[in-house]
Every structure is written in C-alpha cells, then in structure tokens.
TIRO-927586 format. One line per field, with one value per residue: residue number from 1; y, x, z of N, C-alpha, C, O in turn; residue in three letters. Coordinates in steps of 0.2 Angstrom, whole numbers, plus 5000, padded with zeros to 4 digits. Layout:
BEGIN
nr: (NUM,...)
nc2: (Y,...)
nc1: (X,...)
nc3: (Z,...)
cac2: (Y,...)
cac1: (X,...)
cac3: (Z,...)
cc2: (Y,...)
cc1: (X,...)
cc3: (Z,...)
oc2: (Y,...)
oc1: (X,...)
oc3: (Z,...)
rest: (ala,...)
// end
This chain:
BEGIN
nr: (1,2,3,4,5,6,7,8,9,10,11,12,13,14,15,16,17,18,19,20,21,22,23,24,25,26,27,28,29,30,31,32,33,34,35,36,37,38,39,40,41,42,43,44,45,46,47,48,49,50,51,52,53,54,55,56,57,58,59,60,61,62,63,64,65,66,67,68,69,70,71,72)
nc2: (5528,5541,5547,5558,5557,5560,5568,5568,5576,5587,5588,5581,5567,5563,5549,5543,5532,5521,5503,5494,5494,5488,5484,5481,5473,5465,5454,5450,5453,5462,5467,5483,5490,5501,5506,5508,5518,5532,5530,5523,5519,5521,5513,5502,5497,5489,5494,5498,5499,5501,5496,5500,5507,5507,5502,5495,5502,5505,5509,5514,5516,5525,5536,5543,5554,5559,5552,5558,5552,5560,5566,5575)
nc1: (5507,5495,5483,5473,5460,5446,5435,5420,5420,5427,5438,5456,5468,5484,5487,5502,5512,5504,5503,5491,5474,5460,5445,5429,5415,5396,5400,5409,5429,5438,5450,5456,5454,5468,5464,5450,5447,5443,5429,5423,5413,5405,5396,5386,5400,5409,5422,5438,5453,5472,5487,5502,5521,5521,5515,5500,5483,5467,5449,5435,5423,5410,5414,5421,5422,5425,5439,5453,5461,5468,5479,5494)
nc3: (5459,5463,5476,5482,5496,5502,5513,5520,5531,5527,5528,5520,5515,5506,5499,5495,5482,5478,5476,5473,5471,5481,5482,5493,5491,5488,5482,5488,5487,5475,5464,5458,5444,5435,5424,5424,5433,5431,5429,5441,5453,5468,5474,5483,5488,5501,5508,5505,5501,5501,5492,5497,5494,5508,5514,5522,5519,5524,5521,5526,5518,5519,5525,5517,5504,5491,5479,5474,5459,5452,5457,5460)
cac2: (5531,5543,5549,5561,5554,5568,5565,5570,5582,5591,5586,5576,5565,5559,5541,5540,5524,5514,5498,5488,5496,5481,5487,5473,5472,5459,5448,5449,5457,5464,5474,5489,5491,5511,5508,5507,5523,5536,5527,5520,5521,5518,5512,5494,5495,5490,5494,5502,5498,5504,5493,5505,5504,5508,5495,5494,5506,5502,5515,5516,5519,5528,5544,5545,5561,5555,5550,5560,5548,5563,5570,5574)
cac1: (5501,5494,5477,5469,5457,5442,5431,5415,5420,5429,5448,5456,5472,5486,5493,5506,5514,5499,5502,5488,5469,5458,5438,5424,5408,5393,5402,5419,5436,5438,5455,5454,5461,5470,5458,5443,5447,5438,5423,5423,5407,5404,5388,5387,5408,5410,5428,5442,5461,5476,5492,5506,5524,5524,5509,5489,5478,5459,5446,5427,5416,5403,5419,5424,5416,5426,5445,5453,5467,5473,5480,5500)
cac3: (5458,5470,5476,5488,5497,5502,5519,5521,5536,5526,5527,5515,5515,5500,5500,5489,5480,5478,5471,5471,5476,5483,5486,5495,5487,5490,5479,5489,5485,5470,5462,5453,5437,5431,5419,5429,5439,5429,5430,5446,5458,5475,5476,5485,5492,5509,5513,5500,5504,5495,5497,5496,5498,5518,5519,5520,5522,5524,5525,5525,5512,5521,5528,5508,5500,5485,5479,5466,5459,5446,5459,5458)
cc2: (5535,5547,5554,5560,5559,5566,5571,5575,5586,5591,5582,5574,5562,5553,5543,5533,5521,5510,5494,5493,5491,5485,5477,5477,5467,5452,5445,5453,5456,5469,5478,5490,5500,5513,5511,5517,5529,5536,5524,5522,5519,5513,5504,5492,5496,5495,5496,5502,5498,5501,5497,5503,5503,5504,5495,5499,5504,5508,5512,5520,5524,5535,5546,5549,5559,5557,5553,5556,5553,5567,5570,5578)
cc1: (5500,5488,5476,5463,5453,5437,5425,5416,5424,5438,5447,5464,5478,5489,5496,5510,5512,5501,5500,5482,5463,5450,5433,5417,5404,5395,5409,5422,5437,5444,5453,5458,5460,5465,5452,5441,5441,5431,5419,5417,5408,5401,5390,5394,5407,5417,5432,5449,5465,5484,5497,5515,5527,5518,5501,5488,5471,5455,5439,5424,5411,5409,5420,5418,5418,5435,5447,5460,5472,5479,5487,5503)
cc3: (5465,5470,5482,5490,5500,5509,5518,5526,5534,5523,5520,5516,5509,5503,5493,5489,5481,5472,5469,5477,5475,5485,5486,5494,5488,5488,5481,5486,5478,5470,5458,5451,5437,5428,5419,5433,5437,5430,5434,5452,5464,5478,5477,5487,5496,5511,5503,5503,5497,5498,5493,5496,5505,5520,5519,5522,5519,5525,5522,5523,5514,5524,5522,5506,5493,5484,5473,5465,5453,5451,5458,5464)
oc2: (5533,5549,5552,5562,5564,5560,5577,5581,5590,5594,5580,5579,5556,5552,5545,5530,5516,5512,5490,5495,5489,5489,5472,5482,5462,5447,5441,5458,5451,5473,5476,5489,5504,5518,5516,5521,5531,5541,5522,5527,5514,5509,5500,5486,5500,5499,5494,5506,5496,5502,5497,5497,5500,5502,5496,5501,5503,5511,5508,5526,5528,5540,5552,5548,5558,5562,5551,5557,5552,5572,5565,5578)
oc1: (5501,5486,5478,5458,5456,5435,5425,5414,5426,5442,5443,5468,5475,5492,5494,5510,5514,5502,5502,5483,5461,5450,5434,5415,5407,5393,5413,5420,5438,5444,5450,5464,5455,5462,5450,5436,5436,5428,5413,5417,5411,5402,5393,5395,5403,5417,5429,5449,5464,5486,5497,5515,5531,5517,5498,5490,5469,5456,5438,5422,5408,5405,5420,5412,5414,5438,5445,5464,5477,5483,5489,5509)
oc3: (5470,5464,5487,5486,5503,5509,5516,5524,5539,5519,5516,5517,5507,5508,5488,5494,5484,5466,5465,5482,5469,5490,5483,5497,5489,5490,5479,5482,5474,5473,5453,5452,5438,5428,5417,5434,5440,5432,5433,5455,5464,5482,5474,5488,5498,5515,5498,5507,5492,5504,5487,5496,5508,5526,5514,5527,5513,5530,5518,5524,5510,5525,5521,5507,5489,5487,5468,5469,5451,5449,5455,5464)
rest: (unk,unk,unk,unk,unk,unk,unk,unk,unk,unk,unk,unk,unk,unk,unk,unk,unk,unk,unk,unk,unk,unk,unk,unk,unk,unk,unk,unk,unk,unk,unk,unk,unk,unk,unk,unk,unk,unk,unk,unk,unk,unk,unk,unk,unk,unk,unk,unk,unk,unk,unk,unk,unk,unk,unk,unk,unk,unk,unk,unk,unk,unk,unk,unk,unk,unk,unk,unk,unk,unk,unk,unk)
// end
C-alpha cells in the first residue's frame, strides 16, 4: 500500500510499502483496517504511524492537512 501524506504548509511526502497503519486515540492504539480508509476521520487522533518495510514512521496529527491512500 501507498499513501501521500499532505502538510499543512503545503509540501507533501509518499511512504510506500505500508504494512501495517497504527493511530492513538483517547482509548489507546488502535490499527487501521484497508477497509476503514475511505472513511477515516481525524478527529480525536493523537499520533498516526505507518510500519513500513524500511521501518516506523510516526507523524503528528496536528501537521496532516490529509492522507490520500489512492495514491499510486
């Protein structure tokens, strides 16, 4: 899977080869299902991590303008 990921200031960066996307919410860690993506809100995510196959990445909710996962 791959996403681009869009910043508020205007840039935007791809990960490719995610294989597993992990967000923390008041309730704790939570993964995201393929399913889910369409549908997917922000609202109340602390943190958003994409384990890849070169390794983690973690980014902060409050820099994301928004993630487009159709990307190719």
């Amino acid at each position: 899977m791959r996403a681009v990921i869009h910043w508020k200031g205007g840039s935007s960066v791809a990960v490719d080869d995610i294989l597993t996307i992990r967000y923390t919410d008041k309730d704790g860690p939570k993964f995201l299902q393929s399913s889910e993506l369409s549908s997917f809100q922000f609202q109340g995510i602390d943190s958003f991590s994409f384990f890849t196959k070169k390794g983690l990445l973690i980014f902060s909710v409050t820099e994301i303008l928004y993630i487009d996962f159709r990307a190719r």
